[in-house]
C-alpha positions in Angstrom: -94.0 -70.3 53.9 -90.9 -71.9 54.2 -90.0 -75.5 52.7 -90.3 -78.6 54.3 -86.8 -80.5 54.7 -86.6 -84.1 55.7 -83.4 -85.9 57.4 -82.9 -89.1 58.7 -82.5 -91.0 56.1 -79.1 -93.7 56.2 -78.0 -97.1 55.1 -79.0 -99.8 57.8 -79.8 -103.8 57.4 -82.7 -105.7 57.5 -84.6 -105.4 61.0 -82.9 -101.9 61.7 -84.4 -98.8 62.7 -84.7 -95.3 61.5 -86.5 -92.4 62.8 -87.1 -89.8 59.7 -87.7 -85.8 60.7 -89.7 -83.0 58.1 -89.1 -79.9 59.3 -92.1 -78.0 58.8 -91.9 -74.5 59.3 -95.4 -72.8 58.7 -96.7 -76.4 56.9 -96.9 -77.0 60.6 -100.3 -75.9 61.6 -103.5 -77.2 63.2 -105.8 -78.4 60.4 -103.2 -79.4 57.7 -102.2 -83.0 56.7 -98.7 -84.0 56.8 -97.6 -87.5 55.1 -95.0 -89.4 54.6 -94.3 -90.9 50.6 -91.7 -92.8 49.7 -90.8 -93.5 45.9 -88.1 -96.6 45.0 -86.4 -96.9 41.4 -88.9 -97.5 38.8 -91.8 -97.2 40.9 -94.6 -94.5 41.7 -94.8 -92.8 44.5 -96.6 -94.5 47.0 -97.8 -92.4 50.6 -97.1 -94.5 53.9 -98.5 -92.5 56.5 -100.4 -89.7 57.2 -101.2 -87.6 60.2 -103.8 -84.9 60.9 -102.0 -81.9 62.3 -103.5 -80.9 65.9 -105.5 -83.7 66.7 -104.8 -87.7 66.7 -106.1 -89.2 63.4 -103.2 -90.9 61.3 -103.4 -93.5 58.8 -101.0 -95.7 57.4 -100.3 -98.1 54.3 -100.6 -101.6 54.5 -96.7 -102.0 54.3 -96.6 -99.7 57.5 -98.8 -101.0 59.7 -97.1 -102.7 62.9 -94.0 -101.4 61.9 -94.2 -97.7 61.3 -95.1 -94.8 63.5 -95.9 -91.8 62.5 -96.0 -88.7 64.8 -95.9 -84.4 65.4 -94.2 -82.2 67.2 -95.7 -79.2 68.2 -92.4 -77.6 69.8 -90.4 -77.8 66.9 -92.9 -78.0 64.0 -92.3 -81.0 62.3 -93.3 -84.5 62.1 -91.1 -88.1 62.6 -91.6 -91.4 60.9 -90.1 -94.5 63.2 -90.0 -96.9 61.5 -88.8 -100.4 62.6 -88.2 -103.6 61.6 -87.0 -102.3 58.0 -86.9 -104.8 54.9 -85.0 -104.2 51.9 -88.3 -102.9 49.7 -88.5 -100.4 52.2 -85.7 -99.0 50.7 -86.6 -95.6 48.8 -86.8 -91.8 49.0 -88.7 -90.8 51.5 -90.5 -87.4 51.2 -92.8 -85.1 53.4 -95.8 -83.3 52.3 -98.2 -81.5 53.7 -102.1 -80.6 52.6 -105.1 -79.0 53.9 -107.3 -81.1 55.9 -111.0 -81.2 56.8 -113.2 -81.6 59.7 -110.3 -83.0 61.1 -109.7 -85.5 59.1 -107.4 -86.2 56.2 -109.4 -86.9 53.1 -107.4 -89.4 50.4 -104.8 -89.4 53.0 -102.5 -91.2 51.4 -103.1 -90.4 47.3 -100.6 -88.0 46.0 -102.5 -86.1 44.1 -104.2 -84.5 47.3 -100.7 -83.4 48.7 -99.0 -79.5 47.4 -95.9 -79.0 49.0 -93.4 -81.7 49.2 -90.1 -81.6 50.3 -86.6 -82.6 48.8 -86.8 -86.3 50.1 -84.1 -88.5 52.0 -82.5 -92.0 51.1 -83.0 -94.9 53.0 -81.7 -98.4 52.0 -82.0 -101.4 53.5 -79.8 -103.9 52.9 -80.3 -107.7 53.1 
C-alpha cells in the first residue's frame, strides 16, 4: 500500500479558505475511515473530521462544525477538507489517516489512537 500524502496546506488570513487533499492510493477503499488531525505547537493531536469511505457518514469536531467540510473522491482516491471561515487557532499541521471501519460506521472516529497510517502532514497558518 502506498502512503497517504496531503497538499493544500498555505498561509492565508483570518476568514480565508483552504481546500486540503490526501492522496490515498490503496487507503482509499470502501469500508475504511479516513480523517483529518491536525496538531499546533505544544499541543496534541486533535482529529477534526472523519469520513466513512463508500458511504455518507462523517463526523466532525466541535471546532469544525459550520465551517469545515469533509469529503471523498472516488475517481482519484483521496479525500478533501474545505474548510472556511479560518481563525488563527486553526493554524496547525494537518494530517490524513486512514483506519478500518465497521458496519459502516467509524468507531472513535475522531481518537487517534484508532487511526494506523498517517501521512506526512501539511502547514496551514492563519494569520490575524
Amino acid at each position: 500500500q502506498g502512503p497517504l500524502v496531503e497538499s493544500g496546506g498555505d498561509s492565508v488570513q483570518t476568514g480565508g479558505s483552504l481546500r486540503l487533499s490526501c492522496a490515498a492510493s490503496d487507503h482509499f477503499r470502501s469500508g475504511n475511515c479516513m480523517a483529518w488531525f491536525r496538531q499546533a505547537p505544544g499541543k496534541e493531536r486533535e482529529g477534526v473530521a472523519a469520513i466513512y469511505i463508500g458511504g455518507s457518514t462523517t463526523y466532525y469536531a466541535d471546532s469544525a462544525k459550520g465551517r469545515f467540510a469533509i469529503s471523498q473522491d472516488y475517481a482519484k482516491n483521496a479525500i478533501y477538507l474545505q474548510m472556511n471561515s479560518l481563525k488563527p487557532e486553526d493554524t496547525a499541521v494537518y494530517y490524513c489517516a486512514t483506519t478500518t471501519g465497521y458496519n459502516g460506521e467509524c468507531p472513535g472516529p475522531l481518537l487517534r489512537p484508532r487511526y494506523n497510517t498517517w501521512g506526512q502532514g501539511t502547514q496551514v497558518t492563519v494569520s490575524s
